[in-house]
C-alpha positions as CSV (number, residue, x, y, z in Angstrom):
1,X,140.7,-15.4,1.1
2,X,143.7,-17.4,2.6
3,X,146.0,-19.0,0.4
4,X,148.8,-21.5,1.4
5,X,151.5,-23.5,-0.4
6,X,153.1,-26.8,0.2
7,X,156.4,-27.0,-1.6
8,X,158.1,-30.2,-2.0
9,X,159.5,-32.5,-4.6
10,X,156.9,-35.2,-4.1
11,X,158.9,-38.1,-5.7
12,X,156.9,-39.5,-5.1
13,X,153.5,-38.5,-3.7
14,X,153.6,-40.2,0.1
15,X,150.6,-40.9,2.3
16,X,152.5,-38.8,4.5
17,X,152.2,-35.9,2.2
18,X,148.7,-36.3,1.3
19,X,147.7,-36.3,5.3
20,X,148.8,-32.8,5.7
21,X,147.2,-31.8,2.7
22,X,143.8,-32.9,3.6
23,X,144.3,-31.4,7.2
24,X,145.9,-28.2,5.7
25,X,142.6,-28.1,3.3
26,X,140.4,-27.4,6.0
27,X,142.7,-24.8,7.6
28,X,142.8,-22.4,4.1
29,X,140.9,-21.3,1.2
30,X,143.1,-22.2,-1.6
31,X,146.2,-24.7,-1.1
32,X,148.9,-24.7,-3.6
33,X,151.0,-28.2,-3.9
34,X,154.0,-26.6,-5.3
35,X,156.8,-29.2,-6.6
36,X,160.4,-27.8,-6.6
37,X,162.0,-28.3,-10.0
38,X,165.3,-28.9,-8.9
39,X,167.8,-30.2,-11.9
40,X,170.3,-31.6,-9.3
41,X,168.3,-34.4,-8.3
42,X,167.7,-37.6,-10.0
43,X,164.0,-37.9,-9.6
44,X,162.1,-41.1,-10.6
45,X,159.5,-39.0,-12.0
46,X,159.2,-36.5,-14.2
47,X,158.1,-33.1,-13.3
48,X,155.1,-33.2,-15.6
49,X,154.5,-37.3,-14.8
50,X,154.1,-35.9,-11.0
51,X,152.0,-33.0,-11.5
52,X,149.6,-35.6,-13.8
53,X,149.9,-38.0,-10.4
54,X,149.1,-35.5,-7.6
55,X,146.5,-33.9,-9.8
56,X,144.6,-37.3,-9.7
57,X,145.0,-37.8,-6.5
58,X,144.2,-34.7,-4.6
59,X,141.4,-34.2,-7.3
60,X,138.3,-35.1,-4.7
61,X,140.0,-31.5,-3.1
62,X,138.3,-28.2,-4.5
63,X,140.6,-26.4,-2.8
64,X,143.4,-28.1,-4.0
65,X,145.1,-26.8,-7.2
66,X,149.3,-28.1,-8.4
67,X,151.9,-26.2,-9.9
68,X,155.4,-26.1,-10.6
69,X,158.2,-23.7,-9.2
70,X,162.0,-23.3,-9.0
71,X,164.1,-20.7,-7.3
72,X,163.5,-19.4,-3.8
73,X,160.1,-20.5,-2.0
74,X,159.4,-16.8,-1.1
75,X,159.4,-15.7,-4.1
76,X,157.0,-18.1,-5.4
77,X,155.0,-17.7,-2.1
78,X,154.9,-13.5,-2.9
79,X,154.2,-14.3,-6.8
80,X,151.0,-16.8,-6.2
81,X,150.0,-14.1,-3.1
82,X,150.1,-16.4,-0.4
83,X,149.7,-16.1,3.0
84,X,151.6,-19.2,4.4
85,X,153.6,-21.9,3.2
86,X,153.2,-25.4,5.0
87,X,155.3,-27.8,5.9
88,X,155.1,-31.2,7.8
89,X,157.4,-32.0,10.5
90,X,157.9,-36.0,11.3
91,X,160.9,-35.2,13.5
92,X,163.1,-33.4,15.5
93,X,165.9,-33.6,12.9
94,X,163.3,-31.9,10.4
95,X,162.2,-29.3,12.7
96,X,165.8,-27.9,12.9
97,X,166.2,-28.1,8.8
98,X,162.6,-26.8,8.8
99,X,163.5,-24.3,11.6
100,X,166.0,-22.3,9.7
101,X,164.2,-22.2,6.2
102,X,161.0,-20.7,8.3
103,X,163.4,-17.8,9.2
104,X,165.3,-17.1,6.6
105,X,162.1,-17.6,4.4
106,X,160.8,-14.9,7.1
107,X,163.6,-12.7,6.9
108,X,163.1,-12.3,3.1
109,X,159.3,-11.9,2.8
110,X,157.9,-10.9,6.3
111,X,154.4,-11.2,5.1
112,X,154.6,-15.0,4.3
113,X,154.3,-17.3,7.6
114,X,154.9,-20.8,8.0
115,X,153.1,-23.5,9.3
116,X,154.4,-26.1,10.8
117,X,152.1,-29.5,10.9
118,X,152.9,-32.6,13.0
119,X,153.2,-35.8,10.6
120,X,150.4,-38.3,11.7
121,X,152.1,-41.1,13.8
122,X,151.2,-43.9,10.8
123,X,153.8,-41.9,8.7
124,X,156.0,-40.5,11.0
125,X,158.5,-42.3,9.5
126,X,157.7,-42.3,5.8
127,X,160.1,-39.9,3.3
128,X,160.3,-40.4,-0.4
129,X,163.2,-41.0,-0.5
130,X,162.7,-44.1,1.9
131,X,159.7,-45.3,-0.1
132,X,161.9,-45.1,-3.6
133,X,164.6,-46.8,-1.5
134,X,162.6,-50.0,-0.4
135,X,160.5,-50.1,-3.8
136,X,163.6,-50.0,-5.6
137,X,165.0,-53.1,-3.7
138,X,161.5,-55.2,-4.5
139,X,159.2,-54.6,-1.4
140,X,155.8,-54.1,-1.3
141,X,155.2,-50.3,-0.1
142,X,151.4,-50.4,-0.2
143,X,149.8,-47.8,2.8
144,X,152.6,-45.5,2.4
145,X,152.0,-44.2,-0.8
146,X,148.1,-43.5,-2.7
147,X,147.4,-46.6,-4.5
148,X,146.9,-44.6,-8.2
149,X,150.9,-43.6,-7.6
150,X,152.2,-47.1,-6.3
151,X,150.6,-48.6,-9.6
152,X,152.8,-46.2,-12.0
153,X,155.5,-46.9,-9.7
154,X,155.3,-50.5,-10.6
155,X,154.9,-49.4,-14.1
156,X,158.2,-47.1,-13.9
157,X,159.8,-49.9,-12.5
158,X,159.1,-52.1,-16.0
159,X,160.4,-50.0,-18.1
């Protein structure tokens, strides 16, 4: 059985991400969507508000499963027995970020490889961060994000 996580903060949830979910679904037995809890950001969602989100969304996905980690990727990756972590790549600026981690990731835990997946060119361009950004300033960000997550945006956003 091949087992692969995809670590991220997903804050929130992009079409971008949920492309190379579905294309890394097909490519391993089990995926893992793995959100970093990391206290120095200032996420818009909660940990637990985002692992409800993505579990709704990627639940058409039997292979699919979402948990939590924090601390070094590798050792996650080595705890949940994985065989590969994934990450997209939308540009050259990621792949030299993306790049380093993959080696130093490697150097650490040998047995865990990474993946790199080209973004799909409709969201090539699409971060998070960006998609918080223009939300934040009162545009419309329907077709980068799943529909289910742009509604509790809008419902964050009321509060």
């Amino acid at each position: 059985m091949t087992r692969a996580v995809f670590p991220g903060s997903f804050d929130p949830l992009t079409n971008g991400h949920l492309d190379i979910i579905q294309r890394s679904c097909r490519l391993f037995d089990e995926m893992i969507v793995a959100i970093l809890v990391n206290p120095e950001k200032n996420p818009l969602f909660s940990v637990e508000e985002r692992l409800e989100m993505i579990r709704e969304v990627v639940a058409p996905f039997s292979n699919v499963r979402v948990d939590q980690f924090n601390g070094l990727l590798v050792n996650y990756a080595a705890a949940q027995r994985a065989d590969c972590i994934v990450r997209g790549i939308r540009a050259v600026a990621d792949y030299e970020y993306e790049l380093q981690m993959a080696l130093m990731n490697r150097r650490m835990q040998p047995d865990v490889e990474t993946l790199f997946l080209m973004s799909a060119d409709t969201y090539s361009y699409v971060s998070s961060r960006l998609v918080k950004e223009v939300f934040m300033l009162g545009r419309d960000v329907t077709g980068l994000v799943p529909p289910t997550i742009e509604v509790r945006m809008r419902q964050k956003l009321q509060r």
